[in-house]
LUMROKE-156530 format. One record per residue: y, x, z of N, C-alpha, C in turn. Coordinates in steps of 0.2 Angstrom, whole numbers, plus 5000, padded with zeros to 4 digits. Each point is the difference from the previous one (the first is absolute). Example, Ala and Ser with C-alpha at 12.3 -4.5 7.8 and 13.67 -1.06 7.14 Angstrom:
2
497250665039500649965000500650045000500549984996500650045001500549965003
//
This chain:
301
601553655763500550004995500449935000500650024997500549944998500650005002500549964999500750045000500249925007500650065003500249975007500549954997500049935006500049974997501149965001500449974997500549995002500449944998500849994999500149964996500550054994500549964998500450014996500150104998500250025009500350054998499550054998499049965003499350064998500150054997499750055001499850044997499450065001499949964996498950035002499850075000499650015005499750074999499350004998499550024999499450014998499750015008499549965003500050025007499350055003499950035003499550065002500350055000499850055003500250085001499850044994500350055001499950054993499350024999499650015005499450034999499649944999500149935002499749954997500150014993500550004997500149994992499750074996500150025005499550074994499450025001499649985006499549974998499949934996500149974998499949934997499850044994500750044998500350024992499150054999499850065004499450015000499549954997499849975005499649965001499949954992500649994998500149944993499850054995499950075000500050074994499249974999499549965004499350014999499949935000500349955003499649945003500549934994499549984999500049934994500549975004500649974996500549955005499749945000499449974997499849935000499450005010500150065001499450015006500650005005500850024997500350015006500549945000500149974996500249925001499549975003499249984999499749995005500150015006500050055004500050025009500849975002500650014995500349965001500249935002499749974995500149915000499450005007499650045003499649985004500350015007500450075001500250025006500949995001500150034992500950005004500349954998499949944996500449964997499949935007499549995003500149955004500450035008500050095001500550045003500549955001500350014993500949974997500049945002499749984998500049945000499949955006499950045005499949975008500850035004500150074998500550045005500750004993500049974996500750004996500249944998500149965006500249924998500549984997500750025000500649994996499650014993499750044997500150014994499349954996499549995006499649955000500549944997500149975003500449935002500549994992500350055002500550024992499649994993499250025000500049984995499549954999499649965004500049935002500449974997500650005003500749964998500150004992499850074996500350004995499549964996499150005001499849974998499749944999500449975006500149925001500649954997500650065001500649974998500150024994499750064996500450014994499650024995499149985001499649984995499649945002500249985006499949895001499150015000499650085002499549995002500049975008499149964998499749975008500150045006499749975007500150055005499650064998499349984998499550035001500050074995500249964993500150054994500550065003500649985003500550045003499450055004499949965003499850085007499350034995499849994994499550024996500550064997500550004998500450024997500650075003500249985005500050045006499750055001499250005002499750074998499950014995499849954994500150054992500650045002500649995000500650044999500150055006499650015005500050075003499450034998499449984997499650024995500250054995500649954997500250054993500450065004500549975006500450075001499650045001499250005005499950075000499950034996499749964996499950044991500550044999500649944999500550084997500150065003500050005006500250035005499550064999499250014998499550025001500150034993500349964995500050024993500450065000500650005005500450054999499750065002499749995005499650065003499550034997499749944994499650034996500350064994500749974998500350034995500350075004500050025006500150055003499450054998499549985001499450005000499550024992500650004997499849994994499549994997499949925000499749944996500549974995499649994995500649984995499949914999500449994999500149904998500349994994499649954997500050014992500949935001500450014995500649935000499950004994499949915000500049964994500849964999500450034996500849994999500049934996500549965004500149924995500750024998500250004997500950024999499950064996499850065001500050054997500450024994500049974994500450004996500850025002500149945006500749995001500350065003499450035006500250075004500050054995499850034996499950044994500750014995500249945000500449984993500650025005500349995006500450045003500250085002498850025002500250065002500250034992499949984994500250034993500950014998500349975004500649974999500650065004500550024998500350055006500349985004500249945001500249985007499750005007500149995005499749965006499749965000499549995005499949925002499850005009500149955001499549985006499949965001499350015002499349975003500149965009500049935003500049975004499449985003499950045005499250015003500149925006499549995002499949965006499250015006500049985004499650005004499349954998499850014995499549954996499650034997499550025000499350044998500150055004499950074996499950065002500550054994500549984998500650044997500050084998499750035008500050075003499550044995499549974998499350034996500450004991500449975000500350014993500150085000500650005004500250074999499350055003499450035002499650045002499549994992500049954996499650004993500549994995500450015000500550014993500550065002500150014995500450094998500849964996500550025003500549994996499950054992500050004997500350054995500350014993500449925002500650014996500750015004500149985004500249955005500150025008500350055002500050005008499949955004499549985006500149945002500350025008500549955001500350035007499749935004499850015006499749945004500550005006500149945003500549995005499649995006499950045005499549985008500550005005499549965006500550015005499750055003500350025007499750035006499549965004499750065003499849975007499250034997499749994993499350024999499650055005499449985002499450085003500250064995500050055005500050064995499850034996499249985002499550024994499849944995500449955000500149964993500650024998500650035000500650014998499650094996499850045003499750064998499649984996499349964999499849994993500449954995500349965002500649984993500350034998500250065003500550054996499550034997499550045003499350044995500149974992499749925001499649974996500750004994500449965003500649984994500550054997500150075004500250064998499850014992499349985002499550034993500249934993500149965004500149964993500849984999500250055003501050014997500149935000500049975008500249965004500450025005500749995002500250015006500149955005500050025007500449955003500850025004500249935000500450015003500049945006500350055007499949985005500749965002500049935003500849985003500250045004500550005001500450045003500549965003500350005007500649995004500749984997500150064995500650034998500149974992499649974998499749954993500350044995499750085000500150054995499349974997499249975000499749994996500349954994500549975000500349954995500650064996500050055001500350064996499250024995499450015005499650054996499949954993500049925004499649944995500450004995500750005001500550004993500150074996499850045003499750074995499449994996499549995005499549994993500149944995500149965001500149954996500550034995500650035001500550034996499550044994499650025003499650064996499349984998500149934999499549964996499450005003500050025007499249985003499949945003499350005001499749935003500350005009500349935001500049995010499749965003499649995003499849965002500049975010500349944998500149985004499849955005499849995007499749965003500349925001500049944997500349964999500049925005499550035006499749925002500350005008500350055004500250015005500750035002500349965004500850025003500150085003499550005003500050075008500549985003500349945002500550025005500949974995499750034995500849984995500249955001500749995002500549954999500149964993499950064995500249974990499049955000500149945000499649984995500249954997499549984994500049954998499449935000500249955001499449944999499749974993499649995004499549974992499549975003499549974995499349965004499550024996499450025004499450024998499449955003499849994997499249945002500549945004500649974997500149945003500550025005500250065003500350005006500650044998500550015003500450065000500050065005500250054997499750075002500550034997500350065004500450055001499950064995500250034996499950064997500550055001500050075001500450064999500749974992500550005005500450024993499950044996500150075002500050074998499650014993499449985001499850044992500249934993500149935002500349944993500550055001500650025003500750025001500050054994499250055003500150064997500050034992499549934998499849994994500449944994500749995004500449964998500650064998500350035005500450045001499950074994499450015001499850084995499749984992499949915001499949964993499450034995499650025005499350044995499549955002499350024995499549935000499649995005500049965003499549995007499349954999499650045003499449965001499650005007499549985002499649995004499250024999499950035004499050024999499949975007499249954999499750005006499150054998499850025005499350035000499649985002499649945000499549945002499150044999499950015005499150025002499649944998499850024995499649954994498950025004499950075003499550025000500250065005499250045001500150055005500350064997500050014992500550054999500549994997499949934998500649984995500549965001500650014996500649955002500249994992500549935001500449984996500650004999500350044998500950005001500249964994500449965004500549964998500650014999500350024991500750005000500549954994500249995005500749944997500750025001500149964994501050025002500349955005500450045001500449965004500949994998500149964999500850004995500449935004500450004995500649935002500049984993499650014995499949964994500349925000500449964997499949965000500649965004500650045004500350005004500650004997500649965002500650014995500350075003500350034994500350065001500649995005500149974999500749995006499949985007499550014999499749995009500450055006500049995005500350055005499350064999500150075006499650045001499649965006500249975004499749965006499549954996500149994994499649944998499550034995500350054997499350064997499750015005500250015005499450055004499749955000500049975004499649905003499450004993500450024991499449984996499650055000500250075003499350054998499549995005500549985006499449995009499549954996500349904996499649984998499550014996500250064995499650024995499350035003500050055006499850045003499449955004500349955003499449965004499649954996500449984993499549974999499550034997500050084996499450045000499750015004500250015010499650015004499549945001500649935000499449975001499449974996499950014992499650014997499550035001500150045003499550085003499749965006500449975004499649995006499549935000500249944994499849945000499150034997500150084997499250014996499750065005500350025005499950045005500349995006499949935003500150005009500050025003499550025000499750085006500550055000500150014996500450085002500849994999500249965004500550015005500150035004500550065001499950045006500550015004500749965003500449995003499849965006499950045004499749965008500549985004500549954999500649985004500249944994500249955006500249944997500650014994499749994996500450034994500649964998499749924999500749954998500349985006500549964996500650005005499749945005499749944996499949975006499350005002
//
């Protein structure tokens, strides 16, 4: 397991053959995930970690240069952080599997007090916990929630995501070539449902914008500050942080231009949502290091 590795324009698939993954998905229906995290930290994480060197390295780099740990803490930390990703990785397969994971909500008022509300909003996801496990243990039910995915995922992870999130009146929506998915987004929003968008990666796009996260500057999608600026509805941010073998923490924060003269350009709003946006991420990441999960050298320098 784990996702193929790239830069900028990545996009990961979930790796194994289909019959690999449905046995697992079996297999998880009986067996304690604390016994199947064990076999992994024993056999496949030092796998990775010999034959995936780019992403090795990358994140060496990030926790030397951009939480100023030692050598040795770094390379301690290194395997924690393919550690946790099998976890995720494993937890999703469990929630195929139907295991359930208890979420302890920090914000919860704030996502509530929207879903009550009739307009729109969206949610600003990142590559930081396990995001993914929100939607397979929460049910929209005020609220359609539209998710924004890229291509390229295993079949039989795209076939259990639709099963799973079908049920909890969660859609996705896939990019597209032709960028009719920026029509669906503006429909839903128009008709006052949740969108949720991936906020921490370009794919390739020419539109970003800069901003600095842990010290360094780092590139962000234009597209979804643009989107949230342009359509003028509330935006926040959820991270889903693995606190335990069943449990996660989801974290939610606003993310605004509070505070910013009104007369500002749009180029200079977006810049204040991008900022608003990393400095919750980095928050997140200063009390959860490990689970960063962007395997390519991320800052500019």
């Amino acid at each position: 397991m784990g996702e193929r590795l790239a830069h900028e324009a990545w996009q990961g698939s979930t790796s194994g053959t289909v019959w690999m993954h449905r046995a697992l998905i079996r297999s998880l229906r009986f067996m304690n995930l604390r016994v199947v995290y064990l076999g992994m930290a024993v056999f496949v994480i030092p796998f990775y970690m010999l034959f995936a060197r780019r992403g090795y390295l990358a994140m060496y780099h990030y926790f030397r240069r951009r939480h100023g740990f030692g050598v040795w803490k770094s390379f301690r930390y290194v395997w924690l952080n393919h550690y946790r990703f099998g976890q995720v990785v494993l937890d999703r397969f469990a929630a195929y599997a139907g295991q359930r994971f208890e979420l302890e909500r920090d914000g919860g008022p704030l996502f509530d007090e929207l879903c009550s509300q009739p307009g729109g909003f969206i949610i600003l996801s990142c590559h930081v916990g396990n995001y993914e496990m929100v939607g397979y243990t929460f049910t929209a039910d005020k609220k359609r929630y539209n998710a924004l995915v890229y291509s390229g995922e295993a079949a039989t992870v795209t076939e259990q995501r639709n099963r799973i999130l079908s049920k909890h009146n969660i859609r996705l929506i896939p990019v597209k070539e032709d960028m009719s998915h920026i029509f669906v987004m503006n429909e839903a929003l128009a008709d006052g449902e949740i969108v949720s968008i991936p906020a921490d990666r370009i794919f390739g796009s020419s539109r970003y914008v800069e901003t600095e996260l842990l010290g360094g500057r780092v590139r962000l999608p234009m597209g979804p500050f643009a989107t949230a600026l342009q359509r003028g509805v509330p935006t926040i941010c959820m991270f889903a942080m693995k606190v335990s073998a069943y449990r996660y923490k989801v974290i939610i924060r606003e993310v605004s231009e509070k505070g910013m003269n009104s007369e500002k350009g749009r180029e200079e709003k977006i810049a204040g949502l991008a900022r608003s946006f990393t400095r919750e991420m980095e928050t997140v990441l200063k009390a959860y290091p490990e689970q960063w999960y962007n395997y390519f050298e991320y800052w500019e320098n």
